[in-house]
Structures are given as C-alpha cells and as structure tokens.
DSSP file (Angstrom, degrees, kcal/mol; ACC not computed):
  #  RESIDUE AA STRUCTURE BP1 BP2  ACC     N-H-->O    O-->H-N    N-H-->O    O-->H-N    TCO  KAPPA ALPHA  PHI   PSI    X-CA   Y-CA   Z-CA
    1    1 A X              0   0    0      0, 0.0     2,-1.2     0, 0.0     0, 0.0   0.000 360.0 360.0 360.0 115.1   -2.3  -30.8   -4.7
    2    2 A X    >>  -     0   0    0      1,-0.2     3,-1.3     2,-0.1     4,-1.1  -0.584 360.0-155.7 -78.5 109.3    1.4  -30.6   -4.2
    3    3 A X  H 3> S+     0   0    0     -2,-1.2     4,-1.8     1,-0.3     5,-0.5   0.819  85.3  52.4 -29.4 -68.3    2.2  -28.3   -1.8
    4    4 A X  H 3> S+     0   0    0      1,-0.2     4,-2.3     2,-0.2    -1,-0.3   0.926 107.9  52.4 -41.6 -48.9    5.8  -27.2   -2.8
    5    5 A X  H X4 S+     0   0    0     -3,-1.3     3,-1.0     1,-0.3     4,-0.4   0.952 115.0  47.1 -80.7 -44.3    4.7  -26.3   -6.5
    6    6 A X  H >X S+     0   0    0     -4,-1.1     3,-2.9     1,-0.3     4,-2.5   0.868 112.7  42.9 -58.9 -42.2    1.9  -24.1   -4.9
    7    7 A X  H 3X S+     0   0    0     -4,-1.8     4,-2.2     1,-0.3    -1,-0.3   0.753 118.4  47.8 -73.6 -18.1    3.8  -22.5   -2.6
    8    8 A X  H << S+     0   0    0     -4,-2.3    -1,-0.3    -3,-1.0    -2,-0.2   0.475 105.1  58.7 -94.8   9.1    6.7  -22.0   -5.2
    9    9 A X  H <> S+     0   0    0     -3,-2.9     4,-2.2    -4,-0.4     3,-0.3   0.720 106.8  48.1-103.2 -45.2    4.3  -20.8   -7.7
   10   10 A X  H  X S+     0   0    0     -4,-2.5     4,-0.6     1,-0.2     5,-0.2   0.855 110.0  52.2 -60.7 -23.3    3.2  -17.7   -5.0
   11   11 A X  H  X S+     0   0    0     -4,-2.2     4,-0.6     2,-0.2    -1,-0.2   0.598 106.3  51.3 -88.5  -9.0    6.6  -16.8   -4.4
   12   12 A X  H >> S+     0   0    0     -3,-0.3     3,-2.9     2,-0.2     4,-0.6   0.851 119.8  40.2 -64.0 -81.2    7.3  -16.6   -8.5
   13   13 A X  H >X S+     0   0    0     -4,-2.2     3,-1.1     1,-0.3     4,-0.6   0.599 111.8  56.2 -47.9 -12.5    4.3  -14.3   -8.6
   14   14 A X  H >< S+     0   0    0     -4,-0.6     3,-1.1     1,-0.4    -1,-0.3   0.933 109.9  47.3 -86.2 -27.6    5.3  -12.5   -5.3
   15   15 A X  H << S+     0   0    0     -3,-2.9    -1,-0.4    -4,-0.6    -2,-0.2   0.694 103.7  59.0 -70.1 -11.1    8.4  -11.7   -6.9
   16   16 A X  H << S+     0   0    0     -3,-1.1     2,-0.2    -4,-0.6    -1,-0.2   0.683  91.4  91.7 -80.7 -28.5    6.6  -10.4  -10.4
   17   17 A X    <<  +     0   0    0     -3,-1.1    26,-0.0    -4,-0.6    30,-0.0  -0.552  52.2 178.5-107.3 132.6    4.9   -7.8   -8.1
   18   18 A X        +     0   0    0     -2,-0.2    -1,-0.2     3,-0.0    25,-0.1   0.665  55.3  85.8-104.3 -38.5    6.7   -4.7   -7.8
   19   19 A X        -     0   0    0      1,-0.1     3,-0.3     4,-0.1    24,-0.1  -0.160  69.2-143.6 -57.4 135.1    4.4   -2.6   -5.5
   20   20 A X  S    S+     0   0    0      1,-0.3    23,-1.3    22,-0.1     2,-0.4   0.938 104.9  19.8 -78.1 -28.6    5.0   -3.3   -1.5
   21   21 A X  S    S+     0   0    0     21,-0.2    -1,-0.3    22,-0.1    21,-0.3  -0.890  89.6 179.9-116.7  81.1    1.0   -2.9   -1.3
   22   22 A X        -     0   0    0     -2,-0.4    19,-3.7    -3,-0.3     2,-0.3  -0.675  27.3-114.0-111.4 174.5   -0.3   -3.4   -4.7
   23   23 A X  B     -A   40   0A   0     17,-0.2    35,-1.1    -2,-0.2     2,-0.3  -0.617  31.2-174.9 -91.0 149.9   -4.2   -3.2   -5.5
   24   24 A X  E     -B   57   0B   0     15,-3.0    15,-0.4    -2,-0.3     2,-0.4  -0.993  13.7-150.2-138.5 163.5   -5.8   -6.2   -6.5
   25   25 A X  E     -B   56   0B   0     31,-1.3    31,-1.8    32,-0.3     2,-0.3  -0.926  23.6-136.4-134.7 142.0   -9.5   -6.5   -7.7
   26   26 A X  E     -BC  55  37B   0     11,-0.8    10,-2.6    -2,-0.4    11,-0.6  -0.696   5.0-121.3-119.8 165.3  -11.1   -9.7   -7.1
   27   27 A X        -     0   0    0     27,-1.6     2,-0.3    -2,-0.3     7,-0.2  -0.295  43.5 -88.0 -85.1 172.0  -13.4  -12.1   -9.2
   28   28 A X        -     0   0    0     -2,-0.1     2,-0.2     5,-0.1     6,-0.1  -0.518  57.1-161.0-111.4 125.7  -17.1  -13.3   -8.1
   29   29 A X        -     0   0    0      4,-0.5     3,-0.2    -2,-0.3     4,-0.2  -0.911  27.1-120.0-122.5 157.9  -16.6  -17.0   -5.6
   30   30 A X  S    S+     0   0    0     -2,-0.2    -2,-0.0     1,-0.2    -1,-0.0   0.200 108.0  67.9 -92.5  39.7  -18.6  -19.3   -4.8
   31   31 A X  S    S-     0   0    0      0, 0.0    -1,-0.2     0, 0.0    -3,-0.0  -0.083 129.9 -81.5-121.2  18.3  -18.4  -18.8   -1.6
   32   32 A X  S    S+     0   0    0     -3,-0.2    -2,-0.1     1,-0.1    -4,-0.0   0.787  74.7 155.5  79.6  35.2  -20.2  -15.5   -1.9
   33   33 A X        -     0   0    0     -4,-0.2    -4,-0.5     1,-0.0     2,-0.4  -0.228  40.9-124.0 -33.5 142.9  -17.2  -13.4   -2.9
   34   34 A X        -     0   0    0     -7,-0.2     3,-0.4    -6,-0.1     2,-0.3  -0.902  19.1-135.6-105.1 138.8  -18.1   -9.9   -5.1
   35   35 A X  S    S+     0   0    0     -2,-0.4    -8,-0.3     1,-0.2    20,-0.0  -0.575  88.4  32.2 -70.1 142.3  -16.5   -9.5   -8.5
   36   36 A X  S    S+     0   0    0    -10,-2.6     2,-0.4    -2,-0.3    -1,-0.2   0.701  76.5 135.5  83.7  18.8  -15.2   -6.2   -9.0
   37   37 A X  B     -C   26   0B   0    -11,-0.6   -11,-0.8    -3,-0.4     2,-0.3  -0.768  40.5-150.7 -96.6 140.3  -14.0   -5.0   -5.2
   38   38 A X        +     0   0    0     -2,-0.4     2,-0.3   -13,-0.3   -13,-0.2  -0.610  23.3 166.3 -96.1 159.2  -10.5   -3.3   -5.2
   39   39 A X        -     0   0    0    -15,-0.4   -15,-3.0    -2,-0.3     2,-0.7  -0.830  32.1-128.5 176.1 129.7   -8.5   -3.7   -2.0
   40   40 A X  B     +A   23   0A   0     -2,-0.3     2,-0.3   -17,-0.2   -17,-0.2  -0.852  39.3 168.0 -90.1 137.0   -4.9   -3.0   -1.3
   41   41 A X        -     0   0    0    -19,-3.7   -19,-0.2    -2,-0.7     2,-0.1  -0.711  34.2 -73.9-138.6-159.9   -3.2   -5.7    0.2
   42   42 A X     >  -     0   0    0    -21,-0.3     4,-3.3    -2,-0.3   -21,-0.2  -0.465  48.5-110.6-143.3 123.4    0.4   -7.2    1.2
   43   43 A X  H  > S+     0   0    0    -23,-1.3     4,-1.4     2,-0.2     5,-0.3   0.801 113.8  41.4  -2.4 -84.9    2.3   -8.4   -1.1
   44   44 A X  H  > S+     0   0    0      2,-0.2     4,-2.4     1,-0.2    -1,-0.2   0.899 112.9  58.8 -49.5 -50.4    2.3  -12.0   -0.5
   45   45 A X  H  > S+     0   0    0      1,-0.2     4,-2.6     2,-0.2     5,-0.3   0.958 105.9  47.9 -40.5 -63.4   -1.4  -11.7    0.2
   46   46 A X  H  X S+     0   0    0     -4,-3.3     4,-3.3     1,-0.2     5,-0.3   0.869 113.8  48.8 -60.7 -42.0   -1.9  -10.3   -3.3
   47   47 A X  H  X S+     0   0    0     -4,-1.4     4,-0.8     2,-0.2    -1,-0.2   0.743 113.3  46.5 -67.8 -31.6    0.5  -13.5   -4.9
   48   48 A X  H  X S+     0   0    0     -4,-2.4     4,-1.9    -5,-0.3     5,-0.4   0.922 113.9  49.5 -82.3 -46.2   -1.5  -16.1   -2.9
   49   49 A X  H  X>S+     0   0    0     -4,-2.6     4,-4.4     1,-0.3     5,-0.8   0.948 118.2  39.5 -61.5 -38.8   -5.1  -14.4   -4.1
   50   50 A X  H  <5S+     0   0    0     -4,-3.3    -1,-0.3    -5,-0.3     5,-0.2   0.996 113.7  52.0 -69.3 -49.3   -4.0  -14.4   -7.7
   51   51 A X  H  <5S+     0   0    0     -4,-0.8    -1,-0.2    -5,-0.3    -2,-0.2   0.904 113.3  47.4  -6.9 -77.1   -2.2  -17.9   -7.5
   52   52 A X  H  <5S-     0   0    0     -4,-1.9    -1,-0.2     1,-0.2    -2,-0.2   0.668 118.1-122.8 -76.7 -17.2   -5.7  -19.2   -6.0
   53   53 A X  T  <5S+     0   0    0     -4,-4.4    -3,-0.2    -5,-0.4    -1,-0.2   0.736  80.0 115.5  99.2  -1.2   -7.4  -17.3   -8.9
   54   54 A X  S   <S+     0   0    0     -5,-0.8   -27,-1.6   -28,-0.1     2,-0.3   0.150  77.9  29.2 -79.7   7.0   -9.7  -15.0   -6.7
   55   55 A X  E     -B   26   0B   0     -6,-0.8     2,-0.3   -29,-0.2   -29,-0.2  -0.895  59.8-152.0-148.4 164.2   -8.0  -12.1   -7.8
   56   56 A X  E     -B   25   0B   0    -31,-1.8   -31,-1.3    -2,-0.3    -6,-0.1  -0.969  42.2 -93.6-140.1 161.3   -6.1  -10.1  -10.4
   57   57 A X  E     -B   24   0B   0     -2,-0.3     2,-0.9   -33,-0.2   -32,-0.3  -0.397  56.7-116.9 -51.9 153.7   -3.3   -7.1  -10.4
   58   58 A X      > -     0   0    0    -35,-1.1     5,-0.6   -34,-0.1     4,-0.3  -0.707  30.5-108.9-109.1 125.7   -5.7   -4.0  -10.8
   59   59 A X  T  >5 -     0   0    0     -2,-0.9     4,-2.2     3,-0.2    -1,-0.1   0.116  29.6-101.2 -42.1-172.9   -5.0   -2.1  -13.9
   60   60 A X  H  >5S+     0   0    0      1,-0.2     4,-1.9     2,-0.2    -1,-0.1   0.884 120.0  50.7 -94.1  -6.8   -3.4    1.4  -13.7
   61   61 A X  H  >5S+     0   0    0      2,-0.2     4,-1.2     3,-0.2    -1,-0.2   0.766 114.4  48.0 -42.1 -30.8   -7.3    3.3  -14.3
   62   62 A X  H  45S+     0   0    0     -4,-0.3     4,-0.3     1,-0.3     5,-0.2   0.843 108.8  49.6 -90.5 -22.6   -8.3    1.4  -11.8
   63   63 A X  H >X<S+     0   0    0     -4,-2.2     3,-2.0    -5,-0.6     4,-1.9   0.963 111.7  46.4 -67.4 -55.1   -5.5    2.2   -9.7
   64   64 A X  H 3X S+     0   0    0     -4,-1.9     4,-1.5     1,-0.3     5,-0.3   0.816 107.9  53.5 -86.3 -13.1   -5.7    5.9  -10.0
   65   65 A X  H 3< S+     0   0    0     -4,-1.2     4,-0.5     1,-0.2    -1,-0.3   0.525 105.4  59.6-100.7   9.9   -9.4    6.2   -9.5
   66   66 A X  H <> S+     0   0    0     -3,-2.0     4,-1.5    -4,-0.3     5,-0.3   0.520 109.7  43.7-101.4 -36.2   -8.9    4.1   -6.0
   67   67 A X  H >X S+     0   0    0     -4,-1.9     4,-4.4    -5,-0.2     3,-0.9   0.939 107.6  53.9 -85.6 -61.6   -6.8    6.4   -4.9
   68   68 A X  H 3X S+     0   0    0     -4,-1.5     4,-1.5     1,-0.3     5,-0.2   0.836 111.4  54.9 -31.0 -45.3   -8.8    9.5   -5.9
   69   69 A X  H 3> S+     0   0    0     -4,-0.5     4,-2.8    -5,-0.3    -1,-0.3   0.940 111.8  36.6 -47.3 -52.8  -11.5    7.9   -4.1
   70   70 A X  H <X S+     0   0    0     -4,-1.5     4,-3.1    -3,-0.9    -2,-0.2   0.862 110.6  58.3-100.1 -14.3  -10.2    7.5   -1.2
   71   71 A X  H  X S+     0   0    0     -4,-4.4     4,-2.6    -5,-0.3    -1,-0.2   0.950 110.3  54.5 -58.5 -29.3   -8.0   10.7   -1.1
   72   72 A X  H  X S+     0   0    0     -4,-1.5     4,-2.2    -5,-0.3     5,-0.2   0.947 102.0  47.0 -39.8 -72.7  -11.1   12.2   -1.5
   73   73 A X  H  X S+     0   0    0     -4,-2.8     4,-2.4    -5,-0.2    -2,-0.1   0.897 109.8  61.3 -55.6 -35.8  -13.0   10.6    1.4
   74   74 A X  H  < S+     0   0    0     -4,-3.1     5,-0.4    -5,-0.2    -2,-0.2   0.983 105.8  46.4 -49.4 -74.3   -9.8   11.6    3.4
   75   75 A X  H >X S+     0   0    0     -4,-2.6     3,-2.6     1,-0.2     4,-1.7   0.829 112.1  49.1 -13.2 -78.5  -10.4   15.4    2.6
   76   76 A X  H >X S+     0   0    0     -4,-2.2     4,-2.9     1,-0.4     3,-1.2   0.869 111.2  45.1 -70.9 -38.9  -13.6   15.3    3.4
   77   77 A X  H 3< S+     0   0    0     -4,-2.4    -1,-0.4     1,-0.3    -2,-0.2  -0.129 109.8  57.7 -76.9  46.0  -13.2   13.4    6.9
   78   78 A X  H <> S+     0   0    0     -3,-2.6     4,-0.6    -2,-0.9    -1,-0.3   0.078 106.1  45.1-111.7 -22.6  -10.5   15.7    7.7
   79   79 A X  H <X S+     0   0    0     -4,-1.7     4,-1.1    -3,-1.2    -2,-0.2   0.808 114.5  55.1 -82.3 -25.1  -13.1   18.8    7.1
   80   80 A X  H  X S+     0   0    0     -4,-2.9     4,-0.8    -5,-0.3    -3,-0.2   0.922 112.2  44.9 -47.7 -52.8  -15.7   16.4    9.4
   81   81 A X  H >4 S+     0   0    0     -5,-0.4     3,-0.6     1,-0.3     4,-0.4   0.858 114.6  41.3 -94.1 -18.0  -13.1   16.4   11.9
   82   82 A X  H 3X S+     0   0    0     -4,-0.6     4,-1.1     1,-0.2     3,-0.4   0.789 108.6  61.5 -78.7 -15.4  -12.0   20.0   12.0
   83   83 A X  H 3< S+     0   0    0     -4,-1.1    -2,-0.2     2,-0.2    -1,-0.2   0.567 108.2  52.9 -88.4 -24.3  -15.8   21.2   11.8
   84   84 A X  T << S+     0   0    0     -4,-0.8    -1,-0.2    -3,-0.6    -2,-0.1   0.583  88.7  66.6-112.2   4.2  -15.8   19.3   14.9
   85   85 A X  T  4 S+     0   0    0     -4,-0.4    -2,-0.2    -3,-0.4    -1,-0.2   0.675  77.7 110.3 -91.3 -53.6  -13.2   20.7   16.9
   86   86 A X     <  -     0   0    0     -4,-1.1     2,-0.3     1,-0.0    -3,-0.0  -0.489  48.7-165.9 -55.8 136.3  -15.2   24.4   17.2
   87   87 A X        -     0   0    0      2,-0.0     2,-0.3     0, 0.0    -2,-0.1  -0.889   8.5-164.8-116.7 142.2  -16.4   25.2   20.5
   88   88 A X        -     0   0    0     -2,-0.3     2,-0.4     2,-0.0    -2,-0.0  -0.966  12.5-151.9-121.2 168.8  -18.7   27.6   21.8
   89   89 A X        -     0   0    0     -2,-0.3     2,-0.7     2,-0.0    -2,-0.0  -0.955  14.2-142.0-132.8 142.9  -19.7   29.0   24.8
   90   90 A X        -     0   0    0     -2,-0.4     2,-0.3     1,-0.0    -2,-0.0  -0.864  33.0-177.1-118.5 105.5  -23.4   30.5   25.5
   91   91 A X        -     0   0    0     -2,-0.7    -2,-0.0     1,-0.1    -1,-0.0  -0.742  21.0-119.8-107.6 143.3  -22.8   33.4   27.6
   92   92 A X     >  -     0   0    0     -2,-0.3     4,-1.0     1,-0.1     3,-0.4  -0.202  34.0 -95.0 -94.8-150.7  -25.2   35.7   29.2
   93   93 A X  H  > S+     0   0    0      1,-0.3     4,-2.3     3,-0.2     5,-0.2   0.947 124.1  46.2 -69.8 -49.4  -25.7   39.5   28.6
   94   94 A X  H  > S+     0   0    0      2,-0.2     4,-4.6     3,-0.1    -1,-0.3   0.847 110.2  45.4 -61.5 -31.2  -23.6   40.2   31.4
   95   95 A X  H  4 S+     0   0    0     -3,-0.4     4,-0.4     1,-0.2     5,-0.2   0.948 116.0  52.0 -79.7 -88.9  -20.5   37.9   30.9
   96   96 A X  H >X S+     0   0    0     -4,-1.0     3,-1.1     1,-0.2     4,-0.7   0.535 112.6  45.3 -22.0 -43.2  -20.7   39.1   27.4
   97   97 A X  H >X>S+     0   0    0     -4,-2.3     4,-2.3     1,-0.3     3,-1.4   0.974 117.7  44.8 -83.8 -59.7  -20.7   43.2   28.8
   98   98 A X  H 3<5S+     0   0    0     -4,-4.6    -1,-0.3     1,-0.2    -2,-0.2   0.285 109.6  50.0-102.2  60.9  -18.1   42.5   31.1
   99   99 A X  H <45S+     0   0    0     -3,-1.1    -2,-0.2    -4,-0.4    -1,-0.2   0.493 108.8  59.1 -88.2 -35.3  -15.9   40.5   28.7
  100  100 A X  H <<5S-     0   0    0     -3,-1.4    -2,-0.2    -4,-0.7    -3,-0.1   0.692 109.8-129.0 -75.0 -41.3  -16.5   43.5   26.4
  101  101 A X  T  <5S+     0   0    0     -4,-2.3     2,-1.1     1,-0.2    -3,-0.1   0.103  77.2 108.5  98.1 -27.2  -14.9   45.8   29.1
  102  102 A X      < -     0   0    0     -5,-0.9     2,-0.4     1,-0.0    -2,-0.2  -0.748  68.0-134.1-102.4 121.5  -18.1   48.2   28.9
  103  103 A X        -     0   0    0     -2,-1.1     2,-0.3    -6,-0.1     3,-0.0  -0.604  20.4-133.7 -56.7 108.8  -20.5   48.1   31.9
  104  104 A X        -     0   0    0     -2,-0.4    -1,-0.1   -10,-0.1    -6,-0.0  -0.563  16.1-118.8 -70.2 125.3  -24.0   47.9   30.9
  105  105 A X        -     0   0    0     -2,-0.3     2,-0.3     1,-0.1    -1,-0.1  -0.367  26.8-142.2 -68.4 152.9  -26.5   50.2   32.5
  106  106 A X              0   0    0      1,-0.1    -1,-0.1    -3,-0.0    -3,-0.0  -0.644 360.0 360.0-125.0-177.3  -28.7   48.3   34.0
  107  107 A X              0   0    0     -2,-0.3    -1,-0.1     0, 0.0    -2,-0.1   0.405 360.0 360.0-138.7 360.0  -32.8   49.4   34.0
C-alpha cells in the first residue's frame, strides 16, 4: 500500500466534509464492528473511517433523528439532575411549632 496516495486520498475527502464534527454511520467489520452505529466524530477521523471503508457520511434523516435522540436524553438527564438537587429536612413537632412562630401547648 502506498502511503502517500492514502494519506492524500483522506485529506481530498477531509476537505469534501463541510461539518467540523460530522456524523458518520459505520458498516458491519470483521473485526466485530456493528453496521448501523452513528457517532459524531472529528473531521479527519470521519475522512480516515470513510477512506478505510468502515464508514459513510450519515444522511440528513439520520442526522436529525441523532440529534433528537440525544437532545432528548439531555432533557431528560437534566430533569434527573434537578429532581436531585431537592432537599428535605425531617423535623420534629416542636422544631416545626417553633419555626411556625406559634407555641404549642403541650399535654
């Protein structure tokens, strides 16, 4: 394999690729790769996987529903993390009375 033409072959594609992070969805290896995973990655990264043929650009459905996904999973671990941020405090009758102000009779 000549080295130069690969390396000059990732830097065509890196240059094709407009996105500074674009998604790319990779093909099934035999080296126990999954077909069909989406992943944003680095430029360059994305230019060597498609070069080497592990990969493709991810179309623009695929794109928006990868982001909807994961803006979605943001939400919701941002309601996870506010949900977790209430405190209470287990007070008894008295702390409660005289937080209250009123002095409880006492029996």
């Amino acid at each position: 394999m000549d080295l130069r033409h690969y390396y000059r072959k990732i830097r065509e594609m890196e240059s094709n690729i407009t996105d500074e992070y674009p998604l790319v969805v990779s093909f099934e290896t035999g080296d126990g790769g999954k077909s069909g995973i989406c992943t944003e990655v680095p430029r360059r990264l994305a230019a060597q996987k498609i070069v080497e043929g592990s990969a493709r650009l991810a179309t623009a459905e695929e794109k928006e529903g990868y982001h909807s996904a994961h803006a979605e999973a943001r939400r919701v671990l941002e309601q996870l993390a506010a949900a977790n941020k209430v405190q209470f405090a287990v007070l008894t009758n008295a702390e409660l009375d005289r937080l209250k102000g009123s002095p409880r009779s006492s029996k």
